[in-house]
NUKEFI-929831 format. One record per residue (C-alpha): residue in three letters; x, y, z. Coordinates in pm, whole numbers, plus 50000, padded with zeros to 5 digits. Example, Ala and Ser with C-alpha at 12.3 -4.5 7.8 and 13.67 -1.06 7.14 Angstrom:
<kekes>
keke rest: Ala	X: 51230	Y: 49550	Z: 50780;
keke rest: Ser	X: 51367	Y: 49894	Z: 50714;
</kekes>
This chain:
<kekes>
keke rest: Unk	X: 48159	Y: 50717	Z: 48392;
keke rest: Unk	X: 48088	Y: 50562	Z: 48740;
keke rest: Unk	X: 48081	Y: 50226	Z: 48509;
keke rest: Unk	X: 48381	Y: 50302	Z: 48374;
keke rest: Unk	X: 48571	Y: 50340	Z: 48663;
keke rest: Unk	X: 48414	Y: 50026	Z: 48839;
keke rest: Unk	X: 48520	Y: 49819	Z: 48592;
keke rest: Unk	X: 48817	Y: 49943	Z: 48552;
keke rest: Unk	X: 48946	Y: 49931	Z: 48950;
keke rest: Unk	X: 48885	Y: 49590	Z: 48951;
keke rest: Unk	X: 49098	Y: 49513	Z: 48676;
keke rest: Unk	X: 49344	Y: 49698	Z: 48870;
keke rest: Unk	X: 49294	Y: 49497	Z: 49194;
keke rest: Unk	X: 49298	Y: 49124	Z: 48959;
keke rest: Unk	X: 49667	Y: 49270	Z: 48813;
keke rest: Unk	X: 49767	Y: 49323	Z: 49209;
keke rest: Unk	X: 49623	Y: 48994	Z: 49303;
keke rest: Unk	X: 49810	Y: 48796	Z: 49062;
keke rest: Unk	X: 50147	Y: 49047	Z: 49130;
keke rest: Unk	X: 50077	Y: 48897	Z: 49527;
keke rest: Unk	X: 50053	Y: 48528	Z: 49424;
keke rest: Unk	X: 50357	Y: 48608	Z: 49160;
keke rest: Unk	X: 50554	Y: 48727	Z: 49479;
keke rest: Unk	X: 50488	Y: 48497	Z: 49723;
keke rest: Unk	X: 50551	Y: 48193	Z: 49443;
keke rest: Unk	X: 50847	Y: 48340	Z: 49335;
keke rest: Unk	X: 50964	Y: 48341	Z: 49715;
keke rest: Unk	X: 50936	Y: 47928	Z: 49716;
keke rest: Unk	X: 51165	Y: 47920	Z: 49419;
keke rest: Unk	X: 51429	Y: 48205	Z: 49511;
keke rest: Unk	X: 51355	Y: 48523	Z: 49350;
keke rest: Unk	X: 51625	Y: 48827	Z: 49386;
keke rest: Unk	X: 51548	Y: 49129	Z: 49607;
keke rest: Unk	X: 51479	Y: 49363	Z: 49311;
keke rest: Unk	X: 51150	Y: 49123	Z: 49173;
keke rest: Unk	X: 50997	Y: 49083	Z: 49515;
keke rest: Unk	X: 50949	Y: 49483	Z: 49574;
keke rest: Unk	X: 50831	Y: 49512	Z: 49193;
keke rest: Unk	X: 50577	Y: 49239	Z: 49310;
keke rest: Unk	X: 50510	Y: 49321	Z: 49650;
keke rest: Unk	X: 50496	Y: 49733	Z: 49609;
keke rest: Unk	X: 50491	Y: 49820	Z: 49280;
keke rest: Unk	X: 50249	Y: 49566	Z: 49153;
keke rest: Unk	X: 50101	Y: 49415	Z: 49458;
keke rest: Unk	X: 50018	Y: 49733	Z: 49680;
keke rest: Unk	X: 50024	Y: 50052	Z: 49456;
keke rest: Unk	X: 49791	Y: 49888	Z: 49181;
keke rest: Unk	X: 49543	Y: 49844	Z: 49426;
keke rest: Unk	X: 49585	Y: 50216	Z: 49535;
keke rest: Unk	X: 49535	Y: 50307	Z: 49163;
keke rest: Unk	X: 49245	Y: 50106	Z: 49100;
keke rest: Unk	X: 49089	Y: 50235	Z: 49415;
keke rest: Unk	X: 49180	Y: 50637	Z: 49384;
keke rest: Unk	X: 48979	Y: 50707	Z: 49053;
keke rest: Unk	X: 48704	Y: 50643	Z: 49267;
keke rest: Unk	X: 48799	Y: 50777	Z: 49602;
keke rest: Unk	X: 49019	Y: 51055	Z: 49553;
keke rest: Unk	X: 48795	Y: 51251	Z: 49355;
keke rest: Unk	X: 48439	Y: 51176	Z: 49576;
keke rest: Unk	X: 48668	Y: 51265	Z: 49837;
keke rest: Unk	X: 48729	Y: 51625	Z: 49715;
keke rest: Unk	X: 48381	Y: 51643	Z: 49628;
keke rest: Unk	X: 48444	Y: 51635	Z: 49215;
keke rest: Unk	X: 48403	Y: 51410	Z: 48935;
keke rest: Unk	X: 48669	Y: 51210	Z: 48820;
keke rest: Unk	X: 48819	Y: 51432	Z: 48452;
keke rest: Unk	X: 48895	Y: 51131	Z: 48237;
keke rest: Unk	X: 48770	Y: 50799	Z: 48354;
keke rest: Unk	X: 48921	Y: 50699	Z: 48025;
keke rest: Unk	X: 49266	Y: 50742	Z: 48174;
keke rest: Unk	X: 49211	Y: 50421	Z: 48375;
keke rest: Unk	X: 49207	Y: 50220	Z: 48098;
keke rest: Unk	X: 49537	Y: 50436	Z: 47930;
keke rest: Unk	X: 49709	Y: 50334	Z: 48275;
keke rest: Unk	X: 49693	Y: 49973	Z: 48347;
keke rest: Unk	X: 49851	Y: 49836	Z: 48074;
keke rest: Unk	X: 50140	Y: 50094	Z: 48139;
keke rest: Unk	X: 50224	Y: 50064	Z: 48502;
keke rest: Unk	X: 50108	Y: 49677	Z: 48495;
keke rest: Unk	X: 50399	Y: 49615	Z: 48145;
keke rest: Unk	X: 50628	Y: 49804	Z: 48373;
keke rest: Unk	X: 50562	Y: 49606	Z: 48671;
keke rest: Unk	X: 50615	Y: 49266	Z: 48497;
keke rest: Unk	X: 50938	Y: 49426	Z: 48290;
keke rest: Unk	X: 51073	Y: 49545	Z: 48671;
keke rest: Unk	X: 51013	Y: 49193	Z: 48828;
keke rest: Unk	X: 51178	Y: 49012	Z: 48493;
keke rest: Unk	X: 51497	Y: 49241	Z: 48498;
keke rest: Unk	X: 51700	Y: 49124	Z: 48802;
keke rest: Unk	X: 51679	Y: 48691	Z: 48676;
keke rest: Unk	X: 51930	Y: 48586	Z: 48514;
keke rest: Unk	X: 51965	Y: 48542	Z: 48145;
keke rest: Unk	X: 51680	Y: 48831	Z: 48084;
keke rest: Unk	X: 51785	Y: 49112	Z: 47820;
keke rest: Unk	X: 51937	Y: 49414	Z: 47988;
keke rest: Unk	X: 51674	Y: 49627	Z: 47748;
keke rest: Unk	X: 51413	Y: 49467	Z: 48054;
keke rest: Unk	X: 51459	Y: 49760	Z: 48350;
keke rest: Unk	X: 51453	Y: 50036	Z: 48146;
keke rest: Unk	X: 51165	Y: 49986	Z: 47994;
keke rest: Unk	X: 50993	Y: 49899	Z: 48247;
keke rest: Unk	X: 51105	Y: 50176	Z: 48467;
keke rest: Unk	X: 51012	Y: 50423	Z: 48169;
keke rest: Unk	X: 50660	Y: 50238	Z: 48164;
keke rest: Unk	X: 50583	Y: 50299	Z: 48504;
keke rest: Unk	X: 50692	Y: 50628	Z: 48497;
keke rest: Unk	X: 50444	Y: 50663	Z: 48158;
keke rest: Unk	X: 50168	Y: 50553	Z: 48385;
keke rest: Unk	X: 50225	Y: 50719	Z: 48698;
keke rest: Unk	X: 50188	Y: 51083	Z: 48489;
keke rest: Unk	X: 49894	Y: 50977	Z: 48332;
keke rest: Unk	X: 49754	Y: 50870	Z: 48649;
keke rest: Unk	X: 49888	Y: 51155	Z: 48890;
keke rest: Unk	X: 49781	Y: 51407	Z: 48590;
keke rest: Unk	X: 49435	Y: 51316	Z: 48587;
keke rest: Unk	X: 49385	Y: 51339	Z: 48979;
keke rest: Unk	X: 49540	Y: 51645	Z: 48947;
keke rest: Unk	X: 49333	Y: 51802	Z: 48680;
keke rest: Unk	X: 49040	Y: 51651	Z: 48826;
keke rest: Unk	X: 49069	Y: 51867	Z: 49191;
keke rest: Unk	X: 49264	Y: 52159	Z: 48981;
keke rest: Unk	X: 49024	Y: 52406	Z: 49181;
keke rest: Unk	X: 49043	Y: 52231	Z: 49515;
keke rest: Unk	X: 49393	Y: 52125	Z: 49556;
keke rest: Unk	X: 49417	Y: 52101	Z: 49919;
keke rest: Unk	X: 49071	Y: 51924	Z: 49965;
keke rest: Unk	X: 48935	Y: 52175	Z: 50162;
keke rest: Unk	X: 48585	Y: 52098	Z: 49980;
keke rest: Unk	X: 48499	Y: 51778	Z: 50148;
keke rest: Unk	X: 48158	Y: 51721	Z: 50040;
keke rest: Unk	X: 48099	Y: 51633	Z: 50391;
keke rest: Unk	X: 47751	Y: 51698	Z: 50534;
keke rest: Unk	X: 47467	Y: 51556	Z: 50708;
keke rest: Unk	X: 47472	Y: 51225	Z: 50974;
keke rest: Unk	X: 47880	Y: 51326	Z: 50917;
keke rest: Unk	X: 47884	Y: 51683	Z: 50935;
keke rest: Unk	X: 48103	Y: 51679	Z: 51274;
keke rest: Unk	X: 48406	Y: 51474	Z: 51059;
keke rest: Unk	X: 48418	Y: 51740	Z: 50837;
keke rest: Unk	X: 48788	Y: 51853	Z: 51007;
keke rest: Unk	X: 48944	Y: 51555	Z: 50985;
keke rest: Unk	X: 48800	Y: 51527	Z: 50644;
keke rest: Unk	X: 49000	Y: 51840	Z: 50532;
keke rest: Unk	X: 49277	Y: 51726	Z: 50689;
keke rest: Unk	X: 49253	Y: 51352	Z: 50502;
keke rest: Unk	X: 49263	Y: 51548	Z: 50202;
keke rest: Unk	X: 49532	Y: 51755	Z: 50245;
keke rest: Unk	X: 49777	Y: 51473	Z: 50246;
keke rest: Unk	X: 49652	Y: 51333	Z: 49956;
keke rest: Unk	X: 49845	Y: 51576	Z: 49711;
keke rest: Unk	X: 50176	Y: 51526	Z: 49892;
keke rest: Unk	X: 50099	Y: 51131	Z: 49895;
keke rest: Unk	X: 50119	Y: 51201	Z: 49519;
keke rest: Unk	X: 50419	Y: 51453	Z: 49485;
keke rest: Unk	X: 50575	Y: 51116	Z: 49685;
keke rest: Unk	X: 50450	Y: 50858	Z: 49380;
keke rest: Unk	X: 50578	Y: 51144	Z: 49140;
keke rest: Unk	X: 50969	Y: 51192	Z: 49258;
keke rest: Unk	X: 50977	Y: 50826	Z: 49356;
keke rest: Unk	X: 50876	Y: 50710	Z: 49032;
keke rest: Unk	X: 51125	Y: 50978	Z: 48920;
keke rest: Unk	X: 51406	Y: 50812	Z: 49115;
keke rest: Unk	X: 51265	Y: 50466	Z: 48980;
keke rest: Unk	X: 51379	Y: 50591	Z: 48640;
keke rest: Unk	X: 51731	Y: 50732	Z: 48804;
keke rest: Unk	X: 51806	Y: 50398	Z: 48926;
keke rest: Unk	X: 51851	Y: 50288	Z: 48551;
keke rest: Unk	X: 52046	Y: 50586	Z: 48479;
keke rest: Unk	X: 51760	Y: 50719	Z: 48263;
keke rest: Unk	X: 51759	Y: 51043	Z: 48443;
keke rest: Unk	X: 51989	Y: 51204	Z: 48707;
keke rest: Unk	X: 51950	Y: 51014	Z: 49018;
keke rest: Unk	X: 51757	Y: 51129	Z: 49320;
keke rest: Unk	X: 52030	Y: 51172	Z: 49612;
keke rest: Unk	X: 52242	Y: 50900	Z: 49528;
keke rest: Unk	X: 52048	Y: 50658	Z: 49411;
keke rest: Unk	X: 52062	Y: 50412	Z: 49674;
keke rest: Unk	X: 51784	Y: 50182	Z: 49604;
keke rest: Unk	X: 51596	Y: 50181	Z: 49939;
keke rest: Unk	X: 51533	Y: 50535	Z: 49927;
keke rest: Unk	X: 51334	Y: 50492	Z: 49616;
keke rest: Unk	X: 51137	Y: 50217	Z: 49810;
keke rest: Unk	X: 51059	Y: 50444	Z: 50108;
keke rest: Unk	X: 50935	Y: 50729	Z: 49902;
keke rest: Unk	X: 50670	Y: 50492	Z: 49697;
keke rest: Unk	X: 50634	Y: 50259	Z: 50021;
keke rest: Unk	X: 50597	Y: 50495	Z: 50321;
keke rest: Unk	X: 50545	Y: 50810	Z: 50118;
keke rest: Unk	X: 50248	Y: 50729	Z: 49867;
keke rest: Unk	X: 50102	Y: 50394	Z: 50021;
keke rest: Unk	X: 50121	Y: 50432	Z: 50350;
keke rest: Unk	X: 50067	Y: 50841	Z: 50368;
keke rest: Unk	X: 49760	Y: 50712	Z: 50184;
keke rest: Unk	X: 49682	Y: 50447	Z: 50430;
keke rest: Unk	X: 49672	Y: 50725	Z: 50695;
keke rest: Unk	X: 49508	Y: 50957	Z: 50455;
keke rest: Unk	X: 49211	Y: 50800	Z: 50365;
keke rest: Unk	X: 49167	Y: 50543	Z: 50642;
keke rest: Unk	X: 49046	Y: 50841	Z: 50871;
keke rest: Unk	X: 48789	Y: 50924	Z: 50604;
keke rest: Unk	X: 48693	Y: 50541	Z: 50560;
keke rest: Unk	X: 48716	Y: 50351	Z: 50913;
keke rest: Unk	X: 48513	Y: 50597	Z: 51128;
keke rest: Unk	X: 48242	Y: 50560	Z: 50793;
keke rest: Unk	X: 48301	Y: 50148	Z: 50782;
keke rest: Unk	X: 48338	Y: 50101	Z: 51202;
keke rest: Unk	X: 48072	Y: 50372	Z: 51304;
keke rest: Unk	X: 48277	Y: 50542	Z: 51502;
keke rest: Unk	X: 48474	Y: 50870	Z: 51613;
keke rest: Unk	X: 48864	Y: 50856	Z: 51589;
keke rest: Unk	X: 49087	Y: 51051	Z: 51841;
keke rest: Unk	X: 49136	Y: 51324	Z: 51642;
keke rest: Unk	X: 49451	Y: 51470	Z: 51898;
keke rest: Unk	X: 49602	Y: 51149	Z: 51727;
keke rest: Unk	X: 49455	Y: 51232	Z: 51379;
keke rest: Unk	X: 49683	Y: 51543	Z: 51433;
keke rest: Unk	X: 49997	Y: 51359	Z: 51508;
keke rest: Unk	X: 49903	Y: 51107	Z: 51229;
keke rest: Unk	X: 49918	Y: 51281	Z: 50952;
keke rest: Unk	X: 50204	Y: 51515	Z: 50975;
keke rest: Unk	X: 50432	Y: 51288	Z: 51052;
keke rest: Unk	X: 50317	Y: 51071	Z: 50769;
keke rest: Unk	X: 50379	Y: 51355	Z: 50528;
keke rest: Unk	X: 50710	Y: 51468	Z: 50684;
keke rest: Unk	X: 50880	Y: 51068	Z: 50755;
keke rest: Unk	X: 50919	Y: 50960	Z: 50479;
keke rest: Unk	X: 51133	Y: 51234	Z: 50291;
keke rest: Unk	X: 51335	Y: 51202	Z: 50611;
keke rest: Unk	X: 51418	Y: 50860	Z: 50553;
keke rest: Unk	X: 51506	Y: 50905	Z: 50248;
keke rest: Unk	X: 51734	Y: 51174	Z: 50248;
keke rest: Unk	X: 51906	Y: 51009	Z: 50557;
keke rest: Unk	X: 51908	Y: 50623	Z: 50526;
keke rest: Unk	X: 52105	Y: 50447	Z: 50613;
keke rest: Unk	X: 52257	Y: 50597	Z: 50953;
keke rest: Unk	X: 52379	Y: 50937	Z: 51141;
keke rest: Unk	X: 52146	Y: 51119	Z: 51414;
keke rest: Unk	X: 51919	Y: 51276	Z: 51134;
keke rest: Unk	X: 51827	Y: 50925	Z: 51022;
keke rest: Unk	X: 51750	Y: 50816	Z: 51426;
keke rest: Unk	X: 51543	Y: 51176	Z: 51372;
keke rest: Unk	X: 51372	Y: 50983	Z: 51085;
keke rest: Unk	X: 51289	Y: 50677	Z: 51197;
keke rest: Unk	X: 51097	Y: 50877	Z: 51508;
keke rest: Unk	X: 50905	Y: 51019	Z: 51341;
keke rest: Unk	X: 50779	Y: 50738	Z: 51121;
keke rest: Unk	X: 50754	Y: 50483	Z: 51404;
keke rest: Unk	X: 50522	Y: 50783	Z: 51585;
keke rest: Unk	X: 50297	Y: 50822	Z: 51267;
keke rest: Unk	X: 50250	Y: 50429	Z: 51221;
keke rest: Unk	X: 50222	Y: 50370	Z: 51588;
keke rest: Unk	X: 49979	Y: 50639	Z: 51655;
keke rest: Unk	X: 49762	Y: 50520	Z: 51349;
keke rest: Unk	X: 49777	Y: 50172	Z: 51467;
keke rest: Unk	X: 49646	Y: 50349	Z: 51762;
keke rest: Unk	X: 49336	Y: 50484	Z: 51638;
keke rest: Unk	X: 49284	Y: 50191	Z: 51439;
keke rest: Unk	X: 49237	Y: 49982	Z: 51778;
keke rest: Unk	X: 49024	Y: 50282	Z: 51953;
keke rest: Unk	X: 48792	Y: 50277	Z: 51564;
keke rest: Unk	X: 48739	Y: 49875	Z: 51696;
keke rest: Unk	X: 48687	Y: 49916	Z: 52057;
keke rest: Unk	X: 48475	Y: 50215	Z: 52002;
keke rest: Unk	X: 48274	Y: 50005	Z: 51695;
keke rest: Unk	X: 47958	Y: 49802	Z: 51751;
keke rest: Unk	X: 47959	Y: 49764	Z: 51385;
keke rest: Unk	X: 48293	Y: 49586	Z: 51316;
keke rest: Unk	X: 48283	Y: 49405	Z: 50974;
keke rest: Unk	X: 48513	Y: 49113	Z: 50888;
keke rest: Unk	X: 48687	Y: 49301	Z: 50603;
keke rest: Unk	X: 48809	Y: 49506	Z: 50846;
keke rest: Unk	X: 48973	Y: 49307	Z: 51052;
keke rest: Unk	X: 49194	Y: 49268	Z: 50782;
keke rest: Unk	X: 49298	Y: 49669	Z: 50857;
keke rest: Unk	X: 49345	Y: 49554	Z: 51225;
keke rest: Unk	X: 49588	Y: 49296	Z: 51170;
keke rest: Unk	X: 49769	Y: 49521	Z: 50934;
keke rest: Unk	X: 49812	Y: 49822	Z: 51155;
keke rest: Unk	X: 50013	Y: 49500	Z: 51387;
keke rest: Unk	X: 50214	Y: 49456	Z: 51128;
keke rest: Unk	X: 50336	Y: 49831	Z: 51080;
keke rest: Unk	X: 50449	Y: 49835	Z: 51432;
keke rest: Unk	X: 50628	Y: 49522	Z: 51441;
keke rest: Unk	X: 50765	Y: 49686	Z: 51090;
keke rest: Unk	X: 50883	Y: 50030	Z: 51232;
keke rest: Unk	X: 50974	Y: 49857	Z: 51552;
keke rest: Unk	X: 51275	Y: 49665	Z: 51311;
keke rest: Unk	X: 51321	Y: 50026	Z: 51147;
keke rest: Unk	X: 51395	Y: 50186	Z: 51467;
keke rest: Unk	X: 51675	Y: 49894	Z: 51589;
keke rest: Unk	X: 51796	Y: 50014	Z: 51261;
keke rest: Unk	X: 51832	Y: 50369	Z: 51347;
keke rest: Unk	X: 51954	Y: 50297	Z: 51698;
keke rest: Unk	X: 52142	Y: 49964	Z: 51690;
keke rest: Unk	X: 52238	Y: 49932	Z: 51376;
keke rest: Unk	X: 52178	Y: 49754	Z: 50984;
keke rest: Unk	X: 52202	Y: 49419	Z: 51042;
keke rest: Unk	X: 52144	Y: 49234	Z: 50713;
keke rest: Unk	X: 51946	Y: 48930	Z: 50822;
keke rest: Unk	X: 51683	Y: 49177	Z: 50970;
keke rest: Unk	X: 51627	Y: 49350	Z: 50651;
keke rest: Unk	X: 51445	Y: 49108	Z: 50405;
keke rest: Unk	X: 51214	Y: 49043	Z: 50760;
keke rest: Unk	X: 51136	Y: 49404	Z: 50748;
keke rest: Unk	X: 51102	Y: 49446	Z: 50448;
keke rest: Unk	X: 50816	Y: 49121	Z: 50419;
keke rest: Unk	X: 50689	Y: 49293	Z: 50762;
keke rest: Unk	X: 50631	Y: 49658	Z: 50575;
keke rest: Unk	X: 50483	Y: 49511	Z: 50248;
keke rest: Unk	X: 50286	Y: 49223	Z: 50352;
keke rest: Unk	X: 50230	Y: 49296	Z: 50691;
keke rest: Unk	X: 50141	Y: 49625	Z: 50738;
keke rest: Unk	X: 50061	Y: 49738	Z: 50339;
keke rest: Unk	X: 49958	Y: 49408	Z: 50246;
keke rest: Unk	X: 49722	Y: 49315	Z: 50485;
keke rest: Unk	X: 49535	Y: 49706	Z: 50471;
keke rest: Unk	X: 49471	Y: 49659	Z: 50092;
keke rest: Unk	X: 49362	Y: 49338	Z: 50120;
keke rest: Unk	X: 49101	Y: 49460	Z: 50431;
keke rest: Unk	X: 49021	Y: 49757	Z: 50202;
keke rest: Unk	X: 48949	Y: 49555	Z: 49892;
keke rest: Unk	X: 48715	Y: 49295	Z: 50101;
keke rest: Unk	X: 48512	Y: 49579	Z: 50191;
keke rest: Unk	X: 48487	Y: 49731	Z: 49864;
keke rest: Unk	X: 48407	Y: 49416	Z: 49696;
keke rest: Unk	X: 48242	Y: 49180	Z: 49987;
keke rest: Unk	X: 48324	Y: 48813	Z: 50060;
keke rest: Unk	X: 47934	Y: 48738	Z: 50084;
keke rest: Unk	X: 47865	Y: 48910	Z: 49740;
keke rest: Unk	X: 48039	Y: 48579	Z: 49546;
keke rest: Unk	X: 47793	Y: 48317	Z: 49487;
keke rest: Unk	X: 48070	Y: 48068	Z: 49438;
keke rest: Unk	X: 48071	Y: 47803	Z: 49704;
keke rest: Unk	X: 48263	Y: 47890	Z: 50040;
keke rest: Unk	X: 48224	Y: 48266	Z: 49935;
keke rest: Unk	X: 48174	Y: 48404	Z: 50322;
keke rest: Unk	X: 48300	Y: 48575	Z: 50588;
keke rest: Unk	X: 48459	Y: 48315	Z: 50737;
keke rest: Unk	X: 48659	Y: 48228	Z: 50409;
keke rest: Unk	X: 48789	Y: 48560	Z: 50420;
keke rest: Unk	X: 48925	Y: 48540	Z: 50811;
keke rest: Unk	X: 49057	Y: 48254	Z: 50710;
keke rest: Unk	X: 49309	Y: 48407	Z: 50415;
keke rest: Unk	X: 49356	Y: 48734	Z: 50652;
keke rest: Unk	X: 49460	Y: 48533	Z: 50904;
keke rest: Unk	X: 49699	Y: 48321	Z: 50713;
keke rest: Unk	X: 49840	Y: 48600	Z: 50557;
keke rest: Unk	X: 49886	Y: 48724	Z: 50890;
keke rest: Unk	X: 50021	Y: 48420	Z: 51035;
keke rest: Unk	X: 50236	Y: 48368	Z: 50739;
keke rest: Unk	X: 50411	Y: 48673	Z: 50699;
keke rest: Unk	X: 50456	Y: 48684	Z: 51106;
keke rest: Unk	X: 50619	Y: 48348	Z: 51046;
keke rest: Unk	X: 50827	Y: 48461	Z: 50737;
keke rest: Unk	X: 50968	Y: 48705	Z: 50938;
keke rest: Unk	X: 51079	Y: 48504	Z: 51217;
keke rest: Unk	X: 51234	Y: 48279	Z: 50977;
keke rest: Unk	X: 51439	Y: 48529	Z: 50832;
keke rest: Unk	X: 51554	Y: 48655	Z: 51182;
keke rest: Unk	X: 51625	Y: 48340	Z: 51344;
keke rest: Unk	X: 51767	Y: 48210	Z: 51039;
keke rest: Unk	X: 51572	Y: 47929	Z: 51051;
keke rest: Unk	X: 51493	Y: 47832	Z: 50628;
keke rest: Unk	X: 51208	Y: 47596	Z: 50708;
keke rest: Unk	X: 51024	Y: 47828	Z: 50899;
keke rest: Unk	X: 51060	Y: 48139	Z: 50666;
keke rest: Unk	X: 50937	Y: 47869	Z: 50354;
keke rest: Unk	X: 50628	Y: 47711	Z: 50589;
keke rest: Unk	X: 50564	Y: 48083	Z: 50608;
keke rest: Unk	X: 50572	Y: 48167	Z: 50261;
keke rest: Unk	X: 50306	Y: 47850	Z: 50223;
keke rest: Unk	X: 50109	Y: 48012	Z: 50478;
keke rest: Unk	X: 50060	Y: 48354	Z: 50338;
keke rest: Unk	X: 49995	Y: 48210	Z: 49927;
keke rest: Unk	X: 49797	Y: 47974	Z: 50093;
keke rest: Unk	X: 49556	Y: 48296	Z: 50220;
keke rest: Unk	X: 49739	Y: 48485	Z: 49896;
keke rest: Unk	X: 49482	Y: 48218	Z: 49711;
keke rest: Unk	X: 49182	Y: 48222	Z: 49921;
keke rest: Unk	X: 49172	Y: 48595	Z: 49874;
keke rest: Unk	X: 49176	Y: 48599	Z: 49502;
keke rest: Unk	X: 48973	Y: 48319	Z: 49530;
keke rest: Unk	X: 48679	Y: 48534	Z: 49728;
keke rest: Unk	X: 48756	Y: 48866	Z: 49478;
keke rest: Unk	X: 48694	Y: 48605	Z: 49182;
keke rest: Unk	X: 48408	Y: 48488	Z: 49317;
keke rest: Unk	X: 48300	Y: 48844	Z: 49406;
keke rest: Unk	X: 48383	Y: 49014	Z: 49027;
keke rest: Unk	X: 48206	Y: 48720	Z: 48873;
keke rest: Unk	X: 47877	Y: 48808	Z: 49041;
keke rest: Unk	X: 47915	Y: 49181	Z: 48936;
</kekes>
């Protein structure tokens, strides 16, 4: 089973590789708004989630995963829906495209969210951590880790719900304005997640204690912003309510992220990958919050949005991923740490640079951006390549 699964998550992380190259290709040429979040979220940043949950999420709650089998069910499901999704909004492409793949995803995401589910049917709420030993004295924050895990996938569930509202297959949630689709897969599964299981993994990785008065503000918030946001974008005081709390749950993660570092006398290069993402969700919610306050300003938008799924999503997974599956392990040449600083940091650079592009409204800069972050798009797949081909 443990086989299984292995092989099967990094399948999972190659389809979100080539879903991040896709994206940041189809930015050079002009892609419409609708293909770069299928690329960036749905394909990019939730496959990785999946590939990495059969594994996690069940060890986790201190089970074994149901079905391993449902892995393989999966991919080709949410991965045909992903490239039927990014296909859809170009012109001349049948109208039969966004349907399907909206019913596709939706296919996978039960399959997927019905397995976890089954899998910790007697331990819903995690409180079985399987915590013990060296790490007895995490075993709280453990418990509360878990405990957002089942709304992080209630989130995936009505968002994937409202995916399928948005081409009038079912009744739409709210009122099917797009965005709030985005914010319940974006801020409600991956980054709840993020928060979720990066207290469980980063005090492991870092050797180190978080703040756990933070840990506290953390994760409620992360489980109450981003139905707030949705059922209030874009404006009025209950969306400036909103956009509070969210900025206070990605700030005060951000925050223990830096105290897991300066605490750390074990910090590992993967991880720095983590670092510069938790950056890149303040600079994110920072643009959400002039949003709430000031107002939607239009040429802001596509910068937050590249801030939100490259910057602070993008960069996490690909930190996560590195550790999972190490630069070093690759025997291919140039298959080292300092390969893999390399593509964090242009990632980091480019997306950075992307988004002042897009806010200055300066074209060359966003594109010299956009080379940037494929330019570390490619050394990344290059150094999971080199590190699946030793496996």
């Amino acid at each position: 089973m443990a086989a299984t699964v292995s092989r099967w998550a990094r399948r999972y992380v190659g389809v979100a590789v080539a879903a991040l190259l896709a994206w940041q290709v189809g930015l050079l040429v002009g892609i419409p708004r609708g293909t770069e979040v299928a690329l960036g979220l749905y394909g990019f940043v939730l496959h990785v989630v999946f590939g990495k949950a059969y594994s996690l999420v069940p060890s986790y709650f201190d089970r074994e995963l149901a079905e391993p089998r449902a892995a393989i069910v999966q991919l080709p499901l949410t991965a045909g829906g992903v490239a039927c999704l990014a296909l859809a909004p170009l012109a001349g492409t049948p109208d039969v495209l966004e349907p399907a793949g909206a019913a596709l995803w939706a296919a996978g995401v039960l399959g997927f969210v019905g397995t976890l589910a089954w899998t910790v049917r007697d331990n819903p709420t995690g409180g079985e951590t399987g915590t013990g030993g060296p790490n007895a004295h995490r075993a709280g924050v453990d418990r509360a880790a878990n405990a957002v895990v089942p709304v992080a996938l209630a989130y995936l569930l009505v968002g994937s719900y409202a995916t399928l509202g948005l081409v009038e297959l079912v009744p739409p949630v709210f009122d099917g304005y797009p965005p709030r689709t985005i914010h319940l897969l974006g801020t409600g599964t991956a980054a709840l997640l993020v928060f979720g299981l990066g207290v469980r993994l980063l005090p492991r990785f870092l050797v180190a204690d978080p703040p756990k008065a933070l840990v506290w503000v953390v994760l409620p918030a992360g489980a109450v912003g981003p139905v707030l946001l949705a059922a209030t974008l874009p404006a009025g005081p209950w969306f400036h309510l909103a956009a509070v709390v969210e900025t206070v749950a990605v700030v005060g993660y951000a925050a223990i992220v830096g105290t897991l570092f300066v605490r750390s006398d074990n910090r590992r290069t993967a991880l720095y990958g983590v670092l510069l993402g938790a950056v890149g969700g303040v600079a994110a919610v920072a643009l959400g919050a002039w949003f709430a306050f000031v107002g939607l300003d239009g040429v802001l938008l596509p910068a937050h949005r590249r801030l939100t799924l490259l910057g602070f999503l993008g960069l996490t997974v690909v930190g996560v991923s590195l550790q999972f599956y190490p630069p070093n392990v690759g025997r291919w040449p140039g298959c080292d740490d300092r390969t893999a600083l390399a593509s964090m940091g242009l990632l980091a650079v480019g997306v950075a640079v992307q988004a002042a592009g897009l806010g200055l409204d300066v074209p060359a800069a966003e594109t010299s951006g956009v080379v940037l972050a494929l330019a570390g798009g490619l050394g990344y797949a290059y150094l999971l390549a080199g590190a699946f081909a030793t496996r």
